[in-house]
Each structure stands twice: as structure tokens, then as C-alpha cells.
C-alpha positions in Angstrom: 0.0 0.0 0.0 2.9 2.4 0.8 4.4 2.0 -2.6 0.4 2.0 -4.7 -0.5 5.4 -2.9 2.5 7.5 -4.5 1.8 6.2 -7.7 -1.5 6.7 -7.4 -0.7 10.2 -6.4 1.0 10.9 -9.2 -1.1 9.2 -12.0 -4.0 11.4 -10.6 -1.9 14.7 -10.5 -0.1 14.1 -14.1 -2.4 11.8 -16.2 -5.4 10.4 -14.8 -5.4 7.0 -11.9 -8.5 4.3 -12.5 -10.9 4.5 -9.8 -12.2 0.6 -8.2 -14.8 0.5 -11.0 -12.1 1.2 -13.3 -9.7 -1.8 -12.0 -12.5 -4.3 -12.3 -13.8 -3.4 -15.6 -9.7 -3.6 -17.1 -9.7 -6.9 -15.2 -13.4 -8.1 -16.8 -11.8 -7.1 -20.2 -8.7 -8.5 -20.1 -9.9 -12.2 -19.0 -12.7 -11.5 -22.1 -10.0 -10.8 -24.3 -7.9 -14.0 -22.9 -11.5 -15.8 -23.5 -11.6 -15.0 -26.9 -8.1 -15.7 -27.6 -8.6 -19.5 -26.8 -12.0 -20.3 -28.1 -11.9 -17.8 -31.0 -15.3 -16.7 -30.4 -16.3 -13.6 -32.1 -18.4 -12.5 -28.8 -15.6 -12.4 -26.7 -13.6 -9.9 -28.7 -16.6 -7.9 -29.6 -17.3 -7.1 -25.3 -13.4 -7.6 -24.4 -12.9 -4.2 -27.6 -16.0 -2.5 -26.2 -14.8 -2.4 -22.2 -11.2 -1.4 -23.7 -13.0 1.0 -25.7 -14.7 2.8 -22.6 -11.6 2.8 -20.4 -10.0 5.1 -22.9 -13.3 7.4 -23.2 -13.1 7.0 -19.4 -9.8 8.0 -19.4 -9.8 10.9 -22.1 -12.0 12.6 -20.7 -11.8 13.7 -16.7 -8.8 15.6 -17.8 -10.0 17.3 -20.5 -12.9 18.7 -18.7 -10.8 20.5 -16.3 -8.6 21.8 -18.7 -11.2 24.9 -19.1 -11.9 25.8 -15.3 -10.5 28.7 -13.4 -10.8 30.1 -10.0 -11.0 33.4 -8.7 -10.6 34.1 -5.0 -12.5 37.4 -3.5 -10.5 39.1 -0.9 -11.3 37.7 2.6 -12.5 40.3 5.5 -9.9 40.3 8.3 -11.9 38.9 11.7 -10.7 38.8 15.3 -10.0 35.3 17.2 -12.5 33.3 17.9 -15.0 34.6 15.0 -15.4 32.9 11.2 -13.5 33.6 8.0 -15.7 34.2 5.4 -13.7 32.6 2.1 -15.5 32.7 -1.2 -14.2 31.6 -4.8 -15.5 31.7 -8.3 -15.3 28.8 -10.4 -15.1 29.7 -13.5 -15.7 27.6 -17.1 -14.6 28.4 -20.2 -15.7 25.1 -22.2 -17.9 25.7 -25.0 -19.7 22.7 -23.1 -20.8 21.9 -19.2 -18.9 20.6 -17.3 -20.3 18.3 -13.9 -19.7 15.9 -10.9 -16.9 18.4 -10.2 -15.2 18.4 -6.3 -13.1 21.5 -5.1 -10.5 21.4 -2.6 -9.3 24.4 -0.9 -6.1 23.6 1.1 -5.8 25.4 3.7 -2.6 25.8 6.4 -2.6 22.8 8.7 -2.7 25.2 11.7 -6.0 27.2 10.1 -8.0 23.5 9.9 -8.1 20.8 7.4 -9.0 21.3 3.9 -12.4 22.1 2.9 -14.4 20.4 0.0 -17.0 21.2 -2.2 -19.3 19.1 -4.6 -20.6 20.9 -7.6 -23.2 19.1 -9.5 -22.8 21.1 -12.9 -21.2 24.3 -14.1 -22.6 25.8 -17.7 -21.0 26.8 -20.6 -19.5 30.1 -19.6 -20.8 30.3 -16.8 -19.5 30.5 -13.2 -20.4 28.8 -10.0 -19.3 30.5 -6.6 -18.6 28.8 -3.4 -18.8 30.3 -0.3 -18.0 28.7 3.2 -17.1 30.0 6.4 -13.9 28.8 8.7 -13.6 28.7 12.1 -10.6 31.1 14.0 -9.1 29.8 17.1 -6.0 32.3 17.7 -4.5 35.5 16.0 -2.3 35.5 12.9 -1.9 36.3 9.3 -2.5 33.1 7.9 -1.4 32.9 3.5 -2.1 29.3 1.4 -1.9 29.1 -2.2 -3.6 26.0 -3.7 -7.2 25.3 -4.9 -7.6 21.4 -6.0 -9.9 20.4 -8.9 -11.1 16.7 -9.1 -13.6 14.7 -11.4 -14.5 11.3 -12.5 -17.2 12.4 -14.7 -18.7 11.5 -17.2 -18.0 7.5 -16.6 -16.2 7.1 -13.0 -13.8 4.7 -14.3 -10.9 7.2 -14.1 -10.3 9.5 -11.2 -7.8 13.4 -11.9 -7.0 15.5 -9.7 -5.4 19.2 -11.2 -4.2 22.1 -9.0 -4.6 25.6 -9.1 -2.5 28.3 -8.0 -5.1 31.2 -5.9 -3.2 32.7 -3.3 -5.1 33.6 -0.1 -4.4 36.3 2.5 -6.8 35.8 5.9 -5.7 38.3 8.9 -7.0 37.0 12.3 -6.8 40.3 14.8 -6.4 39.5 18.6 -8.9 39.9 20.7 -9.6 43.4 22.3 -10.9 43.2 25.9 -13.4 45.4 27.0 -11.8 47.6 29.5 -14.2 49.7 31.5 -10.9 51.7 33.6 -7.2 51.0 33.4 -4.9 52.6 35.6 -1.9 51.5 34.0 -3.4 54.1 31.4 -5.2 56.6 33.1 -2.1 57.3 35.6 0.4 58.3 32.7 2.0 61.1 33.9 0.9 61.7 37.6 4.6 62.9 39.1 5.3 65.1 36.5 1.9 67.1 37.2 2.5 66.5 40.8 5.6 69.0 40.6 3.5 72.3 39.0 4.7 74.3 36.4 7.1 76.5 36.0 5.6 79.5 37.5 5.4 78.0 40.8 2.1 76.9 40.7 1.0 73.7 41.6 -0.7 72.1 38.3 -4.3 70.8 38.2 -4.5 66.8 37.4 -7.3 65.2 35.6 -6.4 61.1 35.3 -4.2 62.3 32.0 -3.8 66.1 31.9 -4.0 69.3 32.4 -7.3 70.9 33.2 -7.4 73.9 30.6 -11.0 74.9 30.6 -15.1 73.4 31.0 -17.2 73.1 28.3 -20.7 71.5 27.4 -20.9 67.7 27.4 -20.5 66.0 23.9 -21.9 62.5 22.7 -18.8 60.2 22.7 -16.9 62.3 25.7 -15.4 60.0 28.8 -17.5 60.0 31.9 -14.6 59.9 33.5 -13.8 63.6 32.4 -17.0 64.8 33.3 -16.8 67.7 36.3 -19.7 66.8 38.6 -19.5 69.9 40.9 -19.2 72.1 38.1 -22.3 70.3 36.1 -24.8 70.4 39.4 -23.8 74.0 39.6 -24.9 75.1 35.8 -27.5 72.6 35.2 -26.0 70.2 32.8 -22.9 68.0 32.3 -19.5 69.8 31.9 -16.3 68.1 30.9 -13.1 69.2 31.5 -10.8 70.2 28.3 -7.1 69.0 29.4 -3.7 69.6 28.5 -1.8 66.6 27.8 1.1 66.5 30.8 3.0 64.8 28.2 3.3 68.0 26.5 2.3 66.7 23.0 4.1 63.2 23.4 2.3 60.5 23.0 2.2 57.3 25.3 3.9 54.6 23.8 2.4 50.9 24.2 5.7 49.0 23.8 5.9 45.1 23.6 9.8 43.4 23.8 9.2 41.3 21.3 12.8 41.2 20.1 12.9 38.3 23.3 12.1 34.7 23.8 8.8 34.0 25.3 6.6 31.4 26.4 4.0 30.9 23.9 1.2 31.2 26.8 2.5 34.8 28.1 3.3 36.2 24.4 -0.3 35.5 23.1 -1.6 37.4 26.2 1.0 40.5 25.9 -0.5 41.2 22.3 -4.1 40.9 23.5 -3.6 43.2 26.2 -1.2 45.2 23.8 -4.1 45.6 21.3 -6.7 46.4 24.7 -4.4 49.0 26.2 -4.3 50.7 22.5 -7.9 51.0 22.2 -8.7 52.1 25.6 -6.6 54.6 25.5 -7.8 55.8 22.2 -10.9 55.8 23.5 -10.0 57.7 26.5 -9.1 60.4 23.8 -5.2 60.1 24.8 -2.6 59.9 21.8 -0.9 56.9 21.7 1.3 54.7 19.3 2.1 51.2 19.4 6.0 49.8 19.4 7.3 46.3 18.5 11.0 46.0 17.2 9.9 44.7 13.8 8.1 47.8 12.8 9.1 50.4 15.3 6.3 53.4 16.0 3.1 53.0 14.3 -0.2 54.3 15.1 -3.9 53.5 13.1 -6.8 51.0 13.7 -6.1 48.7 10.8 -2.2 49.0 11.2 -2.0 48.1 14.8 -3.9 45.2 14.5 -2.8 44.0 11.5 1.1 44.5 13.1 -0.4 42.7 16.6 -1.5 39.9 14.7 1.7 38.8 12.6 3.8 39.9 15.9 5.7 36.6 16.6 8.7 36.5 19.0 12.4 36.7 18.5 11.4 39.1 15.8 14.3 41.0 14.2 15.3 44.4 16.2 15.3 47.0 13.5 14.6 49.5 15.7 15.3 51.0 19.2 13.4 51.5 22.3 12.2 54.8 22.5 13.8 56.8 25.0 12.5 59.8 24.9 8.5 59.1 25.9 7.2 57.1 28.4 6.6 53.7 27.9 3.8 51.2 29.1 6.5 48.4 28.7 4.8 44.4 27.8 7.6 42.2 28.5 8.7 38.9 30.4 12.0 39.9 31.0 12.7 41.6 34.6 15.9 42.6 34.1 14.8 45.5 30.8 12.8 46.9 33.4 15.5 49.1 35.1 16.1 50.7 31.9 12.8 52.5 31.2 12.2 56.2 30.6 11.2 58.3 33.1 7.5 58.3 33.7 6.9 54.7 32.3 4.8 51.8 33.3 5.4 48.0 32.7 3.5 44.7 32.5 5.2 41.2 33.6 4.6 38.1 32.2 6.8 35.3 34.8 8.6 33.0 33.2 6.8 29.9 34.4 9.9 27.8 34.2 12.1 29.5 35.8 12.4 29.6 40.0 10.7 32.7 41.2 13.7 33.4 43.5 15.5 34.1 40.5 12.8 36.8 39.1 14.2 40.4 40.5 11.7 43.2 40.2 13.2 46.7 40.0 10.7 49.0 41.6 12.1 52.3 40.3 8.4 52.6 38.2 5.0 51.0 38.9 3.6 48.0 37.0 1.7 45.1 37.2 3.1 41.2 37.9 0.6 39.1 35.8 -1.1 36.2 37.1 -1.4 33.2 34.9 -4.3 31.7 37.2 -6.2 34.8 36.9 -8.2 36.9 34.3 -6.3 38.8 32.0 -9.2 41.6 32.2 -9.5 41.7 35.7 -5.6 41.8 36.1 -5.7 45.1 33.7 -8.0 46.8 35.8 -6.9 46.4 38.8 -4.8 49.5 40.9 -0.8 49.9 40.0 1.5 48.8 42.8 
């Protein structure tokens, strides 16, 4: 069997392999044929010449019917973990004839799922025929296969082909954003530099992530957190406070080492919370980039989570830690931690492997030490130490 599968393989892929019908109708001829040799009777060659005669209509014609087909491949919608790929592809004929009891084959990466198949009864002259299926997403990447698989048996069954097709495919699978409802590790960027005042002597006002510059009407869309209470029960109506960034313009940087080694569990949850801490803040209103070595500083919706989602570790450093703005730093290295701008924050995943005697914690900045037996969300929310 190891040595009739290859060749099997190959007849299908190149030429065209019998099917089991096909076997016993070769065999039913030839002992015919043998038949006829040793009585001579007319009969016998007349049905052993007709079976031969099918198996080569049989096997003419499964290739030649693919010969015509082509498939086009619609771009497929990026989704988030844990949601469905929509795929969808045209089949296209351009016989002058139908052409039926056609399977497709899309083969998709062995860590996507197996390879789907489709039956298609008949496809007209000209015409098209479009498949569409949808593929479950268990974890984030950018996920690329490049062959679609045509196979027939048709019209007879006696002969089996199989032909690829070269249709590249390009499916991005986003992490998932948690729903943060607060985050300290956010909202407390840059707390001891308005804690000093300004220049002038005077003792600056704080408000979570700025400057308080002036009140103003409530807006649809504005943070509750930013509303004034005292102010709004004294007018009537909600006021929010307009702030001035403490940062001065900088923006906070959201900064994952992903130049390092990691544990597979504690990388796939720094790029979810990478991608949650983005949003959140952008939600907050706060200007804020993303930072991985690959890419360096990079800031947009699609961009971030398009970078989040091929992010894999060891990637090469092409660029260098920004120095200059203050970092919320994703890492599961203890020891980068001493090096951190001033004003920055950090995240620690522990290296499960390793004693925890041997993990050192430099203090110098406040952070978070995560858990692997608790919620990732809960974890995020919780008050800096």
C-alpha cells in the first residue's frame, strides 16, 4: 500500500489514476479478451474491444474537462479570534460545453484547519459557480495558502484526476480586544510630573491624563470619566473638562519586547492586552502609538492590529526603544525593566519555568506582575503597585 499510494498520487496529479470500478472493468476485459483468444469466439472480442474502448473514453475525458476551469478568490474580510472567516471563490468555465460531478479542494494551512471540500453538481458553458463557506478562528495571525484542487470522475467514474490551481489567499485574524471599562496603567500616565506644577510655581491641576485647561458642554462620545460633577450640578448640565496633555504633546507609547524569547502562553496574552491597552486609551481620547522591534512606531486602527497579529517572538530588532516618551513596557524579561524612561509603566509576564527566587523586580516605576491563574481583564483593571 505504501508503494500504490505515490503512484496513485502521481497518475491522478499528471495523467489520470482508474478508480475501483475502473480496476474491475480492465480486469473483466482482459480475462474477455484472454477468453476470446482461446476459443476464437467472435463474442468475446466484440465485449473484451468495447470495455477497452470505454476505459479510454473513461480516461480521455476527466482531464480534458478540467482543462477549461478557473478560479477566482475574492478578498477575505480580516476577523478577530475566535470569529469565522468568510472565504469565497468563483469557479469559473470556459468550455464551449458543461462541465459536472466536479469536487473542489481548498487547502488550507494545517494550523488554520483541514482542507475544505465542495461538490458541484454542474457548471454551464460560460458560466460561473461560486462557493462560499465559512472557517472557524481559534488564535490570532496572518495566515497565507496558495492552492485550490480540482477533481472529477465524470462523465463515466472509471478514471479519477486530480489538477491544481495556483489562488493565493491572505486571511488576517486580529487578537482579541478586551473590553476595558478603567485602566490605571493608562489613566495614571503622567501623575509625578503634574505632581511638581509648572514653571511658575504653581501647583498644576491633574485630571487622570492632563492638564485641566477649561469646562465646556458635554459631547456624545466624551469620557465620563472627564466629566466635572461639581461644576455640572452648579450650571444645570454635564460639563467636561478640556485637558492639556502633561506629556506636553508626546504620546504614550504601548511598547511590547518582542525582540525576546517568550513562552508561547504569556506572548499571546501581551498582544491581546497590547491591542486592549491601545484601544482604551484611544478611546479615552489620549494619543498613543504602538512599538514592536519589527516595525518600530506605528499608530492607526487597521495598522495596529494588523502588526499585533503577525507579531511573533524573537522578531528581528530594527529598531530602538524609544527613550524619549514614556513607555507602558509588555515584557517577560525583569531585568529590561531598570532601563525604562522616566514616567513609564510596565506589564510582567513570569517565566513559568524558571524559580521565582531568581525573578528580580526593579521597583524604580510602577507596574503590574501578571497572574497566569487569573483573568487577563480583571488583572488590567486592577490599581498599580
Amino acid at each position: 500500500m505504501k508503494i500504490i499510494k505515490p503512484i496513485t498520487n502521481w497518475l491522478e496529479t499528471r495523467a489520470c489514476a482508474p478508480a475501483y470500478s475502473g480496476w474491475v472493468l480492465a480486469g473483466t476485459a482482459i480475462c474477455f479478451f484472454g477468453a476470446a483468444i482461446n476459443t476464437m469466439a467472435g463474442w468475446l472480442y466484440v465485449i473484451s474491444g468495447v470495455s477497452f474502448a470505454l476505459l479510454g473514453v473513461a480516461a480521455f475525458l476527466p482531464p480534458r474537462s478540467l482543462r477549461g476551469l478557473s478560479i477566482r478568490r475574492l478578498p477575505i474580510q480580516p476577523v478577530s479570534a475566535g470569529d469565522e472567516l468568510t472565504v469565497e471563490l468563483e469557479i469559473c468555465n470556459q468550455l464551449q460545453q458543461p462541465v459536472s460531478l466536479l469536487q473542489v479542494e481548498d487547502i488550507l494551512p494545517f494550523v488554520l484547519g483541514k482542507p475544505i471540500q465542495q461538490a458541484i453538481e454542474t457548471i454551464p458553458s460560460q458560466g460561473s459557480y461560486r462557493w462560499i463557506y465559512y472557517q472557524p478562528t481559534q488564535r490570532r495571525s496572518v495566515y497565507r495558502w496558495h492552492t485550490v484542487e480540482l477533481a472529477t470522475g465524470a462523465p463515466l467514474g472509471l478514471f479519477w484526476c486530480r489538477r491544481q490551481r495556483e489562488c493565493a489567499a491572505i486571511a488576517i485574524v486580529y487578537p482579541t480586544v478586551l473590553p476595558l471599562a478603567t485602566c490605571p496603567l493608562v489613566d495614571e500616565m503622567g501623575q509625578e510630573v503634574s505632581k511638581k506644577g509648572d514653571p511658575r510655581g504653581r501647583p498644576l491641576q491633574t485630571a487622570t491624563a492632563g492638564l485641566v485647561r477649561s469646562l465646556r458642554p458635554y459631547r456624545l462620545g466624551d469620557p465620563t470619566r472627564l466629566i466635572h460633577w461639581r461644576s455640572s450640578a452648579r450650571y444645570g448640565e454635564l460639563r467636561v473638562r478640556e485637558l492639556e496633555m502633561i506629556t506636553g504633546g508626546q504620546e504614550i507609547i504601548i511598547a511590547l519586547d518582542s525582540a525576546v524569547n517568550w513562552e508561547e502562553q504569556n506572548f499571546e496574552q501581551a498582544v491581546i492586552t497590547a491591542a486592549s491597552l491601545y484601544f482604551y486609551a484611544q478611546r479615552q481620547q489620549m494619543p498613543v502609538q504602538l512599538w514592536t522591534s519589527l516595525t518600530g512606531l506605528i499608530k492607526g486602527k487597521h495598522v495596529v492590529l494588523e502588526t499585533l497579529a503577525a507579531a511573533t517572538v524573537l522578531e528581528d530588532a530594527n529598531t530602538k526603544v524609544p527613550e524619549t516618551y514614556p513607555l507602558i513596557w509588555l515584557t517577560q524579561n525583569p531585568l529590561s525593566l531598570s532601563s525604562l524612561p522616566q514616567g513609564s509603566r510596565w506589564l510582567l509576564w513570569q517565566n513559568i519555568s524558571s524559580p521565582p527566587e531568581q525573578v528580580i523586580i526593579n521597583w524604580d516605576y510602577p507596574g503590574i506582575i501578571l497572574q497566569s491563574d487569573q483573568a487577563l481583564q480583571t488583572q488590567l483593571q486592577k490599581t498599580l503597585r
